[in-house]
C-alpha positions as semicolon CSV with decimal commas, in nm:
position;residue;x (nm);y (nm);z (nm)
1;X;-0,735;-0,167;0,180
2;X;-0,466;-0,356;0,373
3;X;-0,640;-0,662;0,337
4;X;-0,691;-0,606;-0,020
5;X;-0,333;-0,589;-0,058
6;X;-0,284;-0,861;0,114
7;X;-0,498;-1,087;-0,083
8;X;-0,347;-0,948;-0,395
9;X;0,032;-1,032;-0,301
10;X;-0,010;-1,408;-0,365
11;X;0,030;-1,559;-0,730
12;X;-0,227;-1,814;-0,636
13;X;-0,482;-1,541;-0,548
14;X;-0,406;-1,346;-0,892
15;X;-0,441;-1,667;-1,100
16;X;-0,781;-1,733;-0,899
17;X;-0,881;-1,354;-0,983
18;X;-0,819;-1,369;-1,342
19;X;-1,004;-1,716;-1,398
20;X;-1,293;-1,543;-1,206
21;X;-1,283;-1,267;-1,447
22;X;-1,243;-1,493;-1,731
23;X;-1,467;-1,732;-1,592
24;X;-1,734;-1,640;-1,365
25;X;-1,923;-1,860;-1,122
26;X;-1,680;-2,135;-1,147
27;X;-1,725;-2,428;-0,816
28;X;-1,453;-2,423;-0,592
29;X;-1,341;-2,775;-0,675
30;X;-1,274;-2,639;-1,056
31;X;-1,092;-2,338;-0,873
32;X;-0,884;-2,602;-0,719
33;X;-0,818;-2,826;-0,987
34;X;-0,714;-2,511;-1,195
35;X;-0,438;-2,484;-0,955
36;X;-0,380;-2,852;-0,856
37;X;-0,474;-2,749;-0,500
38;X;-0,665;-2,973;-0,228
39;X;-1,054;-2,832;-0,165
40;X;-0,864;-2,697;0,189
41;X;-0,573;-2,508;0,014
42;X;-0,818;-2,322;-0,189
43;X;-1,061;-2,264;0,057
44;X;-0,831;-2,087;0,198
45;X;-0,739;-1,878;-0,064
46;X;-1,086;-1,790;-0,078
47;X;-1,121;-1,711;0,228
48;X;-0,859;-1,454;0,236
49;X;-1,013;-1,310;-0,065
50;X;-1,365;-1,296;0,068
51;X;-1,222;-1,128;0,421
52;X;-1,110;-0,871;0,136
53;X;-1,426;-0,835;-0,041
54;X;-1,290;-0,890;-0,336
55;X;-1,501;-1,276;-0,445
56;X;-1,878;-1,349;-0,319
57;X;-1,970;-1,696;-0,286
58;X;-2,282;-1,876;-0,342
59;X;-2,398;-2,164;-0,236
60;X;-2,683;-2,401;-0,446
61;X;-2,706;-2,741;-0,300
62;X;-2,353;-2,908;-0,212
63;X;-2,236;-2,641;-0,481
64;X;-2,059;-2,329;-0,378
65;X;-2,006;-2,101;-0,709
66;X;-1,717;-1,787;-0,691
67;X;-1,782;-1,500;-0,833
68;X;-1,542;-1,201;-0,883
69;X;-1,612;-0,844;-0,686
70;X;-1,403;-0,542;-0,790
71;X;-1,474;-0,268;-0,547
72;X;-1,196;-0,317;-0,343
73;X;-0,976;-0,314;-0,614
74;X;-1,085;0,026;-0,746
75;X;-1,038;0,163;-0,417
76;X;-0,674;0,012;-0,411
77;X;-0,616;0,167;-0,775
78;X;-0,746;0,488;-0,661
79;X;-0,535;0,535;-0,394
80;X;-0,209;0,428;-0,614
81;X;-0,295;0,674;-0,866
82;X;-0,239;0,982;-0,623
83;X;0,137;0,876;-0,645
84;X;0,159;0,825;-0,996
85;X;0,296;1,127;-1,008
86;X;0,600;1,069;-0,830
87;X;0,694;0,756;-1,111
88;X;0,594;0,916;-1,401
89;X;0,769;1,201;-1,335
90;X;1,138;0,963;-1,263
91;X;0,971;0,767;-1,610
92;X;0,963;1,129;-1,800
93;X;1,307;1,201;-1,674
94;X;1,433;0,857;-1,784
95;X;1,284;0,918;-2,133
96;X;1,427;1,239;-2,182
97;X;1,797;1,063;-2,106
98;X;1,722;0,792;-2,321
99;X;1,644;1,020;-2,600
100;X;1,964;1,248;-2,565
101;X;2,189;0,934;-2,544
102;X;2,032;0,803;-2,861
103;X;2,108;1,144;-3,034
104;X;2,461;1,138;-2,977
């Protein structure tokens, strides 16, 4: 899970998540030109994402296609929603004083 974090807390990666959802199979090369990265910058990117399981890669001829995995993010989701508690219950109690003050 760390790693999926990890991978997660960079904008780049995000972008490069969504356009995989969006988008699937796209080359690296069109990942990189999405972002105006150099074929190394994004291969790097992917690699953190792969060591995170969340993007397979597949090679056909001098082609390497990304696709998007989402395990490890359901795992990451899973374990934030045991604390939603503690935020919804601070969002309830925010609610609750926004409604009084608009009463008054």
């Amino acid at each position: 899970m760390d790693r999926t974090f990890w991978a997660l807390s960079d904008p780049t990666r995000r972008g490069v998540l969504q356009r995989l959802m969006d988008q699937p199979g796209l080359s690296v090369s069109e990942l990189a030109q999405s972002f105006s990265l150099k074929l190394p910058g994004m291969t790097k990117h992917l690699d953190v994402m792969s060591d995170a399981g969340l993007i397979t890669r597949t090679k056909t001829g001098r082609t390497v296609a990304v696709n998007l995995s989402a395990a490890p993010m359901q795992e990451a989701m899973a374990w934030l929603n045991r604390y939603e508690r503690f935020w919804t219950v601070s969002l309830d109690r925010l609610t609750t004083l926004l409604e009084e003050d608009d009463t008054k």
